[in-house]
C-alpha positions as CSV (number, residue, x, y, z in Angstrom):
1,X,-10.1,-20.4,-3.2
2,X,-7.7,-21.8,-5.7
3,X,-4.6,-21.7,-7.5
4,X,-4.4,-22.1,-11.2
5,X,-1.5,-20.8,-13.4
6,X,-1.7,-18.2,-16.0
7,X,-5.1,-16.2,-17.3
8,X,-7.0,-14.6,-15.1
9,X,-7.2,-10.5,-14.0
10,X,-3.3,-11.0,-13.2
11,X,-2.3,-12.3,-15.9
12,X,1.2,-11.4,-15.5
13,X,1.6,-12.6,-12.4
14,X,3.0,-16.8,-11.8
15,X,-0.1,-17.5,-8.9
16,X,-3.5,-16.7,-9.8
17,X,-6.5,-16.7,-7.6
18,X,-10.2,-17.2,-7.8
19,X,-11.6,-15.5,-5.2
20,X,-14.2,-16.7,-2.9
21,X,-16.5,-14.3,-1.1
22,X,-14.5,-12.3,1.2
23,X,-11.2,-12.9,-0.2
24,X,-9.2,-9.4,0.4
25,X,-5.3,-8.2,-1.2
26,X,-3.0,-6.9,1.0
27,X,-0.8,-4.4,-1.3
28,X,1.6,-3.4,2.3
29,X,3.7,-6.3,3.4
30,X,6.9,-7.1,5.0
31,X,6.7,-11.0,4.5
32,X,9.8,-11.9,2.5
33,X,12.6,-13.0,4.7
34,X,16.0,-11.6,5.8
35,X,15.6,-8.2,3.9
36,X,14.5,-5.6,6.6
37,X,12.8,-5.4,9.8
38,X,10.3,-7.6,9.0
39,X,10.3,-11.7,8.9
40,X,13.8,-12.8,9.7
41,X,13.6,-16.9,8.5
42,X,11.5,-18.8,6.3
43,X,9.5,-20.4,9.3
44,X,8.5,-16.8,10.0
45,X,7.5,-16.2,6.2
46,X,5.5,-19.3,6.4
47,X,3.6,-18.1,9.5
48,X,2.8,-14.7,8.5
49,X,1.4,-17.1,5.4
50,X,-0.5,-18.6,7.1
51,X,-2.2,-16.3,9.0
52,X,-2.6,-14.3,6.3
53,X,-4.8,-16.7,4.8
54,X,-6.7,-17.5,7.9
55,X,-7.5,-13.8,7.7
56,X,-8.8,-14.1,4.3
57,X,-6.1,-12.9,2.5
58,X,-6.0,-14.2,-1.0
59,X,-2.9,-12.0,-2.4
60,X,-0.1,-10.1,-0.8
61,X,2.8,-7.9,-2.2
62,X,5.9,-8.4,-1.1
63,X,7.0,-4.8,-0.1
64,X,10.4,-4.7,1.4
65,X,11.9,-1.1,2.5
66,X,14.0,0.3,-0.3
67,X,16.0,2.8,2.1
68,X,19.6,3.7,0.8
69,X,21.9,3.4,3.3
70,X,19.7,1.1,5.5
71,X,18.1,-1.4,3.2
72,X,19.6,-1.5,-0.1
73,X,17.9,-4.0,-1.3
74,X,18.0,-4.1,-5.5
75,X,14.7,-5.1,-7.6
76,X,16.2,-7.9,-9.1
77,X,17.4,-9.7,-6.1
78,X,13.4,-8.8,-4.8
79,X,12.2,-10.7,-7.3
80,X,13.5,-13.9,-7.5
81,X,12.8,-13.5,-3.7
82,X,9.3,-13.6,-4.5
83,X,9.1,-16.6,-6.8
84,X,11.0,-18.5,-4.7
85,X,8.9,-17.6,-1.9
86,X,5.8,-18.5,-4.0
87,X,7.0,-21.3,-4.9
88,X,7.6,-23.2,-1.2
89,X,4.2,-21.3,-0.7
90,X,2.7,-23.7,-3.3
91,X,4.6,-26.5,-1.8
92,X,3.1,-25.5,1.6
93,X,0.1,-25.9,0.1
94,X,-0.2,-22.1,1.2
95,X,-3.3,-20.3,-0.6
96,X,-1.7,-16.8,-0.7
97,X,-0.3,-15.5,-3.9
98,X,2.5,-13.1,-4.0
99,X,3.5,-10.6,-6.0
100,X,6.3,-8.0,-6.5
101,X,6.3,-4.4,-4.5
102,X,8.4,-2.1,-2.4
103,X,8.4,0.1,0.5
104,X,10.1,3.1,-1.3
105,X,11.7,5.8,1.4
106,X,11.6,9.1,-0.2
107,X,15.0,10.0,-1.7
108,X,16.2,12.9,-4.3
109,X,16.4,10.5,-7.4
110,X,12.9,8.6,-6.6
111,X,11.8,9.3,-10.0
112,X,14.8,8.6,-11.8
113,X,14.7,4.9,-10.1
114,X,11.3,4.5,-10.6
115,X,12.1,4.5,-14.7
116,X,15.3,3.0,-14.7
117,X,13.5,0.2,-12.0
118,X,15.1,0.2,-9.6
119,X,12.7,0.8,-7.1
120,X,9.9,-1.7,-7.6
121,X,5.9,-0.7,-8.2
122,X,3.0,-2.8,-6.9
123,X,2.8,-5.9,-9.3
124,X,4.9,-3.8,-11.6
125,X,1.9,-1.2,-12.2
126,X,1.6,2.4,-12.2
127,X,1.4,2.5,-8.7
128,X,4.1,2.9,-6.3
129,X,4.0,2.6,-2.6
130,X,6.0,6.3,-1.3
131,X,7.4,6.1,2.6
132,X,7.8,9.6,4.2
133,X,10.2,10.2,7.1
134,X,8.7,9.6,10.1
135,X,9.4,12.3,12.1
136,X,9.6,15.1,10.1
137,X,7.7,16.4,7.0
138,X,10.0,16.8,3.9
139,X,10.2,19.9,2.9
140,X,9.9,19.0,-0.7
141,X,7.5,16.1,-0.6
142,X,4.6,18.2,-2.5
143,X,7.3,18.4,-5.5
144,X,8.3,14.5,-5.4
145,X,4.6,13.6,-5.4
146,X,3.7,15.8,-8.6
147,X,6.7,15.0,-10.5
148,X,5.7,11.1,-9.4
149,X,2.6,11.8,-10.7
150,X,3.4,14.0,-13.9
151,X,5.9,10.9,-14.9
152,X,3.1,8.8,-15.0
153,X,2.6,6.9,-11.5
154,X,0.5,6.9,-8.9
155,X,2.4,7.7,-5.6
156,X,0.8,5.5,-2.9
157,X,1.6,7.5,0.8
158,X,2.1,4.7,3.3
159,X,0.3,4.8,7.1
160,X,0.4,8.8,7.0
161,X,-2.0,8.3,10.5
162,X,1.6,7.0,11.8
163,X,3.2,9.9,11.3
164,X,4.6,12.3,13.9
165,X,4.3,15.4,11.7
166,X,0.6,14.8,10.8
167,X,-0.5,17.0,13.4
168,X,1.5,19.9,12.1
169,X,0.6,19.2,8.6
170,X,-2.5,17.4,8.3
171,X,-3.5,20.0,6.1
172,X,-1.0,18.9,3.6
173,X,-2.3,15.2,3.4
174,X,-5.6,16.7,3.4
175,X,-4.5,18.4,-0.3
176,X,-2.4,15.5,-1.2
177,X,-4.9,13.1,-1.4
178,X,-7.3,15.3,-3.0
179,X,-5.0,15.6,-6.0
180,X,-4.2,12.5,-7.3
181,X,-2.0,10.8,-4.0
182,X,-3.4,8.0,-2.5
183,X,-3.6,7.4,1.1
184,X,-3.1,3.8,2.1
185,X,-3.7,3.4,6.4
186,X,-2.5,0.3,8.2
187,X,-5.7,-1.7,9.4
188,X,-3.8,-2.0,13.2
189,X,-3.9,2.0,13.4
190,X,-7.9,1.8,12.8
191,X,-7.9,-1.2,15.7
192,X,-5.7,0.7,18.2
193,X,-3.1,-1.8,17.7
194,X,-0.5,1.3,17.3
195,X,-2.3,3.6,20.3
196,X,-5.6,6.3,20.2
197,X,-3.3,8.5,18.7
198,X,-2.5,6.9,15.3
199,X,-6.6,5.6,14.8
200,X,-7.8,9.0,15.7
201,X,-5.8,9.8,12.6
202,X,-7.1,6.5,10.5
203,X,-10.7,7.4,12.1
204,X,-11.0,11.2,10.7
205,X,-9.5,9.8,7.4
206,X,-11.8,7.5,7.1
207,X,-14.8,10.0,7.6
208,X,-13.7,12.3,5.3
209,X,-12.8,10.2,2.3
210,X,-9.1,10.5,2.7
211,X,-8.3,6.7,2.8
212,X,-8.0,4.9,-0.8
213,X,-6.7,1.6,0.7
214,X,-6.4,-0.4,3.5
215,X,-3.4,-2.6,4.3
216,X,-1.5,-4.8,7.0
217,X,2.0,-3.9,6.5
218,X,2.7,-6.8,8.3
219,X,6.3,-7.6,9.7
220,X,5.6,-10.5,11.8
221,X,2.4,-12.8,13.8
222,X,2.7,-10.8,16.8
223,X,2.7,-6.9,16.9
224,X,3.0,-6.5,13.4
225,X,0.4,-9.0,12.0
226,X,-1.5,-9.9,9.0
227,X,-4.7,-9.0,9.2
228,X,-7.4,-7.3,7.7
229,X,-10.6,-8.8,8.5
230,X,-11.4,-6.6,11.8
231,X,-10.1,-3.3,10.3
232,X,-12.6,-3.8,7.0
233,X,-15.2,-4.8,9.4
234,X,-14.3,-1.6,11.2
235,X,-14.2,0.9,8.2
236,X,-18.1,-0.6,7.8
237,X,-19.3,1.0,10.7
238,X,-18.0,4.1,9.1
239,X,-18.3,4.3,5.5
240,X,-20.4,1.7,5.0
241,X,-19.9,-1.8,3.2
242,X,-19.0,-1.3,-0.2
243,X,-16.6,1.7,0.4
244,X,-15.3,-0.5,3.1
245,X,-15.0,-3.7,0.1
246,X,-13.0,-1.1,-1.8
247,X,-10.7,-0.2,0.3
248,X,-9.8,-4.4,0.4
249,X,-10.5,-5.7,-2.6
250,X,-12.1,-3.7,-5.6
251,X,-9.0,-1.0,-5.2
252,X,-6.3,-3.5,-4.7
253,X,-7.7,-6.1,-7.4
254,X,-7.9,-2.8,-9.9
255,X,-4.0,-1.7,-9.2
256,X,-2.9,-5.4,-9.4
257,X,-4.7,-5.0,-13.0
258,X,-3.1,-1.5,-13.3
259,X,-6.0,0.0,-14.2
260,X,-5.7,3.8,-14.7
261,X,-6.7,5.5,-11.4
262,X,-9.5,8.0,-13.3
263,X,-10.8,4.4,-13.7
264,X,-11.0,3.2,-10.3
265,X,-14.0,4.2,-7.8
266,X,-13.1,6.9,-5.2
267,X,-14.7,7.7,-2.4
268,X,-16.0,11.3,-2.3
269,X,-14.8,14.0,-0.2
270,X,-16.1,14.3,2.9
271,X,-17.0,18.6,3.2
272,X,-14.2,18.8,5.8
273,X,-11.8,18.5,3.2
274,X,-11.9,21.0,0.1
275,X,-12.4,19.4,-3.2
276,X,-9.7,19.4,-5.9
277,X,-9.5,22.8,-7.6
278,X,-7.6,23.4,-10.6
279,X,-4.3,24.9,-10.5
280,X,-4.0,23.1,-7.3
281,X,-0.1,21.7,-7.8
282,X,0.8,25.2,-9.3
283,X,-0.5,27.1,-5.8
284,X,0.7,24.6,-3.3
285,X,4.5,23.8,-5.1
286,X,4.7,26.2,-7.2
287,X,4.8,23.9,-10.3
288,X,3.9,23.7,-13.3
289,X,2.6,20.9,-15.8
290,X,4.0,22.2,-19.0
């Protein structure tokens, strides 16, 4: 695996990579330093790097939270972050390219910051990584995801197995992910890095199609690591290899390209979970698309 500048499926992005069998993106990060709760100093950065690419991680967005209040961090400030910290990558002679993202906490004027850009989407695509509140469902999170998707993104709901309220609701990320939300699990739920609880969640996901991508969110070398490798290897046992590769690489590579999701392979609904029925947005929000 190389770097070369410019070209390439990424065309827009600074780094390129040619991939080598096995290489894998990782579109959940918390690698850029000093911004959140994840890597405090550049020596940090540089270790999650570089175990990153010992994992076989070839690409990584930078996805810091974007919490009023808590993080205010601002897209502009984000992405000079991220050249810079691509650029002592290169120096380091680190062979993991990075690429713009954020960790977006669900707030009233989502939308309205998602157009003016102020919160940033995955390599600046359609698709947008959506944080719920942890403990508690929003009451109006069915409404923020269809008018996410209705203004023309693809709202990316972030370790939902995590979640304290998926018991109660389960049902609802059952219907959200079978009309046009995508479920991204953290590959340490799947491993029991975060207890039985959260990878019985990632487990029954898994088996009933639920899971569109699989990512590290990755705060540090220690309890919050990068890796993939064992939670792909994992997802094989369940799904099988290719759906397993997709949930790596084909998905993430696709997004990174921002290739329109009707374009991108899903896997099929498991017959645990109902299949997408029209009218579906206008019975569960009581919305309408015109």
């Amino acid at each position: 695996m190389h770097r070369h500048p410019g070209g390439g499926p990424w065309a827009d992005s600074q780094y390129i990579l040619q991939a080598e069998p096995g290489f894998v993106i990782d579109l959940h990060s918390h690698i850029l330093p000093g911004v959140d709760d994840g890597a405090q100093t550049l020596e940090d950065a540089i270790a999650i790097g570089r175990m990153a690419e010992a994992d076989g991680i070839g690409v990584m967005a930078c996805t810091p939270h974007f919490m009023p209040g808590v993080y205010d961090n601002q897209s502009s400030d984000i992405r000079a972050r991220v050249k810079h910290l691509n650029d002592i990558f290169e120096r380091e002679g680190l062979q993991v390219a990075l690429v713009v993202g954020a960790d977006a906490h669900v707030r009233p004027d989502f939308v309205t910051c998602l157009k003016q850009g102020k919160i940033l989407t995955l390599h600046d695509s359609r698709y947008v990584l959506v944080e719920p509140p942890h403990h508690v469902m929003p009451q109006r999170l069915g409404e923020l995801m269809f008018s996410i998707v209705v203004s023309g993104y693809v709202p990316v709901l972030t370790h939902p197995e995590r979640l304290k309220w998926i018991e109660q609701d389960y049902a609802t990320v059952q219907k959200l992910a079978q009309s046009g939300v995508w479920m991204q699990i953290t590959a340490g739920s799947l491993t029991g890095r975060f207890g039985r609880r959260p990878q019985y969640w990632a487990q029954r996901m898994l088996s009933e199609g639920l899971v569109s991508l699989l990512a590290t969110d990755a705060h540090n070398t220690k309890s919050r690591p990068p890796l993939l490798a064992e939670a792909r290897d994992l997802a094989v046992s369940r799904i099988g290899p290719a759906e397993a590769e997709n949930l790596v690489s084909v998905r993430p590579a696709m997004i990174l390209e921002n290739r329109p999701p009707e374009e991108v392979p899903m896997m099929e609904l498991r017959p645990a979970v109902a299949r997408r029925e029209p009218g579906f947005w206008q019975r569960l929000f009581g919305a309408t698309t015109q």
